[in-house]
KETORLO-708812 format. One record per residue: residue number from 1; x, y, z of N, C-alpha, C, CB in turn. Coordinates in pm, whole numbers, plus 50000, padded with zeros to 5 digits. Glycine has a CB too. Layout:
// residues N
{NUM, {X, Y, Z}, {X, Y, Z}, {X, Y, Z}, {X, Y, Z}}
...
//
This chain:
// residues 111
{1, {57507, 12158, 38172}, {57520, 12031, 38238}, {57597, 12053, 38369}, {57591, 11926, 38147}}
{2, {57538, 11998, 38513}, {57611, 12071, 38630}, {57726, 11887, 38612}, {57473, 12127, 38832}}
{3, {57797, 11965, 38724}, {57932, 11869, 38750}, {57921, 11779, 38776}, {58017, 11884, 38827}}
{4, {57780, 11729, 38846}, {57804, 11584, 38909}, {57766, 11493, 38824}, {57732, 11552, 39035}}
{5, {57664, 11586, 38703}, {57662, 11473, 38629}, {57733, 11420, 38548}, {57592, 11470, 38582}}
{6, {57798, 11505, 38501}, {57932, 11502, 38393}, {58055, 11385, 38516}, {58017, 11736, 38355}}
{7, {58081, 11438, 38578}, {58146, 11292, 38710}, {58097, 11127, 38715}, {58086, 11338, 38885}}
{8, {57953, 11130, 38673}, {57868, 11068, 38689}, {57901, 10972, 38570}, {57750, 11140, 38703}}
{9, {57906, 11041, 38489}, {57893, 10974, 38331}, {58041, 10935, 38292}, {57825, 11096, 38200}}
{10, {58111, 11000, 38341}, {58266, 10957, 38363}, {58302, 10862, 38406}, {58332, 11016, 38429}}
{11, {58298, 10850, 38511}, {58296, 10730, 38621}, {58225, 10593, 38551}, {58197, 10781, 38768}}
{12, {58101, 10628, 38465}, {58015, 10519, 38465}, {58086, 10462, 38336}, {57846, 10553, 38460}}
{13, {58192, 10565, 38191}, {58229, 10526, 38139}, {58375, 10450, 38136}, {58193, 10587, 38094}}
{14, {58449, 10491, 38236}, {58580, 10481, 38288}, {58557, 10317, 38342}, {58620, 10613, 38416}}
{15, {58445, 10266, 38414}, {58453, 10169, 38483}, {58455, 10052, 38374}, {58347, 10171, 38585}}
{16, {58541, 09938, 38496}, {58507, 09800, 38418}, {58394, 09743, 38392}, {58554, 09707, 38468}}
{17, {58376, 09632, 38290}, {58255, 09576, 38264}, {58248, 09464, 38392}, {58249, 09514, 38105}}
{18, {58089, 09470, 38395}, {58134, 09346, 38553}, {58195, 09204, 38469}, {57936, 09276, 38681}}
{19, {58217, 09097, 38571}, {58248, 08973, 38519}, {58157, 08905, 38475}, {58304, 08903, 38591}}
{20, {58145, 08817, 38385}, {58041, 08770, 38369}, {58050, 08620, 38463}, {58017, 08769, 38216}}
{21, {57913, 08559, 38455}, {57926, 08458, 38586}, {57962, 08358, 38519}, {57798, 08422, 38682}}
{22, {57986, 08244, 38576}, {58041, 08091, 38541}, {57934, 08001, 38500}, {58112, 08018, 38667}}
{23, {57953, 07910, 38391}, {57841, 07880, 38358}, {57854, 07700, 38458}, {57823, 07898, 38166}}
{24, {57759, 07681, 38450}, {57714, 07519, 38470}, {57747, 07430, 38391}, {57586, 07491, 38471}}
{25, {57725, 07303, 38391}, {57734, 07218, 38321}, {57604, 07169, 38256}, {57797, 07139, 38383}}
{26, {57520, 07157, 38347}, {57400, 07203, 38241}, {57390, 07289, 38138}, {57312, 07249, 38296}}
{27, {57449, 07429, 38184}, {57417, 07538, 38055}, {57496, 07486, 37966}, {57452, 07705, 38070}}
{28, {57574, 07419, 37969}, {57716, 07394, 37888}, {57611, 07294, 37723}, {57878, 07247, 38030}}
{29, {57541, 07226, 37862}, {57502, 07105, 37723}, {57365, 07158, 37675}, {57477, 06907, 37778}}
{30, {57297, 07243, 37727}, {57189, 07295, 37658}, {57244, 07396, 37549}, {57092, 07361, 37759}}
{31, {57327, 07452, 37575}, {57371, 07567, 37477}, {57425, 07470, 37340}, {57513, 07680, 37557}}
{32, {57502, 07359, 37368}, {57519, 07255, 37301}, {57421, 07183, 37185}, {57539, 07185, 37392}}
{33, {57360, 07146, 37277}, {57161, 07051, 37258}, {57107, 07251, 37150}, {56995, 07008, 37569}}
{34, {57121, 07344, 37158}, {57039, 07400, 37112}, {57152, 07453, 36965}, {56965, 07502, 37227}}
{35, {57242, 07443, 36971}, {57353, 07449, 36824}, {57301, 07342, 36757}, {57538, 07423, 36844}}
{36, {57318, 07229, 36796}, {57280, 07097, 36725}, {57131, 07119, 36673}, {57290, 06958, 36833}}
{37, {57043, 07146, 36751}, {56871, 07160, 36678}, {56898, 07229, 36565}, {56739, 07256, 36769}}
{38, {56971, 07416, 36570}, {57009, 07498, 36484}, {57030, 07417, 36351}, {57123, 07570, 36535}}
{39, {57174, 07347, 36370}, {57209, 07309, 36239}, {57172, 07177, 36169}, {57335, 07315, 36239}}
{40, {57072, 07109, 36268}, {56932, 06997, 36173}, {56866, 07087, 36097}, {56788, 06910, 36276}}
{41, {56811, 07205, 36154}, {56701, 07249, 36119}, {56677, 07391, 36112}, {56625, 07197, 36188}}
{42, {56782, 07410, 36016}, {56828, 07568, 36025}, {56705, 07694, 35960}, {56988, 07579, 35918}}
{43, {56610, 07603, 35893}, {56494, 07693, 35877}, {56379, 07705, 35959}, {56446, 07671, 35769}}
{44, {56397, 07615, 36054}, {56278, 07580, 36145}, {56272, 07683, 36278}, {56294, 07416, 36197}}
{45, {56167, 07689, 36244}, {56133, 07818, 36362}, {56094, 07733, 36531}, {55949, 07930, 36293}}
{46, {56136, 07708, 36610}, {56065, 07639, 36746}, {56133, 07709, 36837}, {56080, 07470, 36775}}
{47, {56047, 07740, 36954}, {56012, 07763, 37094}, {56126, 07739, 37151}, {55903, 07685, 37152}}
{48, {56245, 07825, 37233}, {56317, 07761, 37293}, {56297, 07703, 37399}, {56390, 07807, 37302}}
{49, {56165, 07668, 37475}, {56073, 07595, 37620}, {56082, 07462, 37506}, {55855, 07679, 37689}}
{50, {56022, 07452, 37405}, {56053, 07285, 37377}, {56213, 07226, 37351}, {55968, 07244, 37231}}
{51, {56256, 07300, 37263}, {56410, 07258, 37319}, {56448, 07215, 37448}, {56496, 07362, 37310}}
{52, {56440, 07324, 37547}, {56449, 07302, 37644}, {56398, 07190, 37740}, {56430, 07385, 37659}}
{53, {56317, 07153, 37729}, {56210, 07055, 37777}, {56278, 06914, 37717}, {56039, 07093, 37711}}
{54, {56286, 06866, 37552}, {56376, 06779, 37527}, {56525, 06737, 37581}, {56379, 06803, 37431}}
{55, {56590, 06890, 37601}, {56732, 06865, 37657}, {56742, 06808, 37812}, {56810, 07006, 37652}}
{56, {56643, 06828, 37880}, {56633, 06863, 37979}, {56643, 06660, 38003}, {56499, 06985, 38012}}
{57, {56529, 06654, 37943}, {56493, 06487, 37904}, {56619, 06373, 37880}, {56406, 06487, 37749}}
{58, {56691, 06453, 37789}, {56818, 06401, 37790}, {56912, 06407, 37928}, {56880, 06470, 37684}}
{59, {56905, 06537, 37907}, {57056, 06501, 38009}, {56982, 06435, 38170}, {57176, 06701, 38055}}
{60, {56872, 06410, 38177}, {56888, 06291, 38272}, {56852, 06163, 38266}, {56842, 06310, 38365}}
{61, {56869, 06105, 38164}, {56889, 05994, 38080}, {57032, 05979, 38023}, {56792, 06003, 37972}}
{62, {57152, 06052, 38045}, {57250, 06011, 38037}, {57343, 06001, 38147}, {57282, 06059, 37957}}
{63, {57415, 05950, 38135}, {57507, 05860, 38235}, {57640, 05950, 38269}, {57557, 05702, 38155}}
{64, {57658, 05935, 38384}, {57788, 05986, 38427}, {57901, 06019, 38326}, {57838, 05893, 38516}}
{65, {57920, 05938, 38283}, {58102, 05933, 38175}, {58028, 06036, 38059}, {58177, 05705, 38070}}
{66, {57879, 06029, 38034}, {57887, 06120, 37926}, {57872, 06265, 37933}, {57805, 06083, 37845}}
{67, {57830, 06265, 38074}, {57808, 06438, 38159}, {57972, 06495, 38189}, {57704, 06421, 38365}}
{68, {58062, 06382, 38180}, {58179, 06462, 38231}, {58252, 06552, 38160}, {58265, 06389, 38271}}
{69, {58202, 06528, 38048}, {58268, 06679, 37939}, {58224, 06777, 37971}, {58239, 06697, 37785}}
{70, {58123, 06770, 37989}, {58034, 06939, 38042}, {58100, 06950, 38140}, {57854, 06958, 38089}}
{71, {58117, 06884, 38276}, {58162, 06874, 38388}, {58294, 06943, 38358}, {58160, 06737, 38442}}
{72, {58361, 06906, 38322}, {58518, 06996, 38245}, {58533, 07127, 38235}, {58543, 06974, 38094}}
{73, {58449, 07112, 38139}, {58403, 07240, 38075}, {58371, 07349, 38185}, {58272, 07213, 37984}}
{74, {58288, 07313, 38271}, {58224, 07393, 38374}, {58337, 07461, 38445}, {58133, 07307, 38474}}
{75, {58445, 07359, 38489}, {58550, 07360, 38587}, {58643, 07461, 38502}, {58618, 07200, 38627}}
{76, {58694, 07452, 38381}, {58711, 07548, 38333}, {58684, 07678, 38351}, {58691, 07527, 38268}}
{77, {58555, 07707, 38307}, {58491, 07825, 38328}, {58473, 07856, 38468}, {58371, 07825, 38264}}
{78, {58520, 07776, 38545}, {58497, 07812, 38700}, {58649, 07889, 38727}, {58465, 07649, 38815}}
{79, {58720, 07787, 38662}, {58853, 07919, 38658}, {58900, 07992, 38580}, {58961, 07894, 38677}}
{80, {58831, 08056, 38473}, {58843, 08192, 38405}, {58755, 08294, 38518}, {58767, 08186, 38229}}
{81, {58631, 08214, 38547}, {58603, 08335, 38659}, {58637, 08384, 38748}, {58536, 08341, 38706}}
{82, {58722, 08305, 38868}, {58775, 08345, 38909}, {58929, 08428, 38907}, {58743, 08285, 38944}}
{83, {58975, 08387, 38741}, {59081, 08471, 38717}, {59012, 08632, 38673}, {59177, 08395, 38593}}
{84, {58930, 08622, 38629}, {58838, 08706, 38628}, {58817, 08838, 38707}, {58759, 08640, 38645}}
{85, {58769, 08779, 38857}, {58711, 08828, 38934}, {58846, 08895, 38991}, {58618, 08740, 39009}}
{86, {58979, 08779, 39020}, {59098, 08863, 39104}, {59112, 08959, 38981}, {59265, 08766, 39158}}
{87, {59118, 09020, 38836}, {59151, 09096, 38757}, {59098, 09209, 38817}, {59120, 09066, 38634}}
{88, {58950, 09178, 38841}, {58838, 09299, 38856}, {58891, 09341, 38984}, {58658, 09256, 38859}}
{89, {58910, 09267, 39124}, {58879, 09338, 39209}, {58864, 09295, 39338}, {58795, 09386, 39173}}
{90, {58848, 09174, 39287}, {58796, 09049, 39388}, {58684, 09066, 39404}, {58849, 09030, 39524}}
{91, {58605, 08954, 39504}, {58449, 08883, 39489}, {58381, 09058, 39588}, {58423, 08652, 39616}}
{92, {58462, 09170, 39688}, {58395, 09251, 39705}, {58345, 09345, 39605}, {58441, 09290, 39781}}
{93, {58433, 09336, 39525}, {58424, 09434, 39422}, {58278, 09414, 39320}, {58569, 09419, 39334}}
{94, {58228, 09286, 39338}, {58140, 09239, 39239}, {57985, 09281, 39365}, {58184, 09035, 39179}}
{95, {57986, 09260, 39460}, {57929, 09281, 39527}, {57837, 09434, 39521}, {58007, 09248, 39608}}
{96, {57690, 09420, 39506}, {57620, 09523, 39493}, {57597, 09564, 39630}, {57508, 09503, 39413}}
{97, {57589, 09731, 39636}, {57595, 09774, 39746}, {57432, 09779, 39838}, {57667, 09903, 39718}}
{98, {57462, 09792, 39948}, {57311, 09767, 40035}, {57291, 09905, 40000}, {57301, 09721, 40227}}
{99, {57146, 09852, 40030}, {57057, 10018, 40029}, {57013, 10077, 40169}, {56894, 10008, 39940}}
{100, {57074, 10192, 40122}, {57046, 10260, 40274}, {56914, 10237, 40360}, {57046, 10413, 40258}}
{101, {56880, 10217, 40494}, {56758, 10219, 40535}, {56691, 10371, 40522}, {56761, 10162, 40674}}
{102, {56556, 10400, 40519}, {56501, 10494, 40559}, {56448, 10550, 40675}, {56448, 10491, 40508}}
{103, {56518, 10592, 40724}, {56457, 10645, 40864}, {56299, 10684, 40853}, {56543, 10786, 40915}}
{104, {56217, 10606, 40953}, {56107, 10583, 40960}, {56018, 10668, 41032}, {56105, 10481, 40991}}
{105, {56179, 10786, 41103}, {56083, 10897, 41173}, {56085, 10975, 41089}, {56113, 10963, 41304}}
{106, {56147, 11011, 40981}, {56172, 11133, 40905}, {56049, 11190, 40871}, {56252, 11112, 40785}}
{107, {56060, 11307, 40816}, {55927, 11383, 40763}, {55888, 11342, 40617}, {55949, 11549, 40763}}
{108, {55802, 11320, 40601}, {55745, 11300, 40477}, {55797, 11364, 40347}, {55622, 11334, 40493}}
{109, {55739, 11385, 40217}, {55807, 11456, 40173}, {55692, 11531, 40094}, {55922, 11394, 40114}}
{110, {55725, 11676, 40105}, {55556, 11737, 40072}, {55509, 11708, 39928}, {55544, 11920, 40086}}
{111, {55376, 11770, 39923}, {55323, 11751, 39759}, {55307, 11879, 39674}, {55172, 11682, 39753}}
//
């Protein structure tokens, strides 16, 4: 095994896990809306697109005062992520790196 890969695999095990992202308030009440189906109907096999499609139905058919728990919730999770993110590194650190251009005069590469 040459060195760089052994560096390679080091590095890749040594590193942090990224952050995970912040959820919505939507995701908040679908993840919600889909526990609740679970435990009606804990033998029932369905599609998570129809769940989805029902929840969806709901939450815009409900009213402000009853979205604001999710709303909470969200804000919450908006600041674990960012406690998060200053842990990791800050928001550069999360940042995937550009890809080099290819020089367009270069030589091909033979066959």
């Amino acid at each position: 095994m040459s060195a760089i890969i052994f560096d390679q695999r080091r590095m890749r095990e040594s590193a942090k896990p990224p952050v995970r992202g912040k959820t919505s308030p939507y995701g908040f009440f679908v993840k919600m809306c889909y526990e609740e189906h679970k435990k009606k109907y804990p033998n029932e096999n369905v599609q998570v697109t129809e769940i989805s499609k029902k929840c969806s139905e709901k939450w815009k058919t409900m009213s402000d005062d009853e979205k604001r728990r999710f709303f909470e919730l969200a804000q919450k999770d908006a600041e674990r992520y960012q406690a998060e993110v200053a842990a990791y590194g800050g928001e550069d650190a999360l940042r995937k790196r550009k890809r080099v251009k290819k020089d367009p005069n270069a030589p091909k590469r033979a066959l």
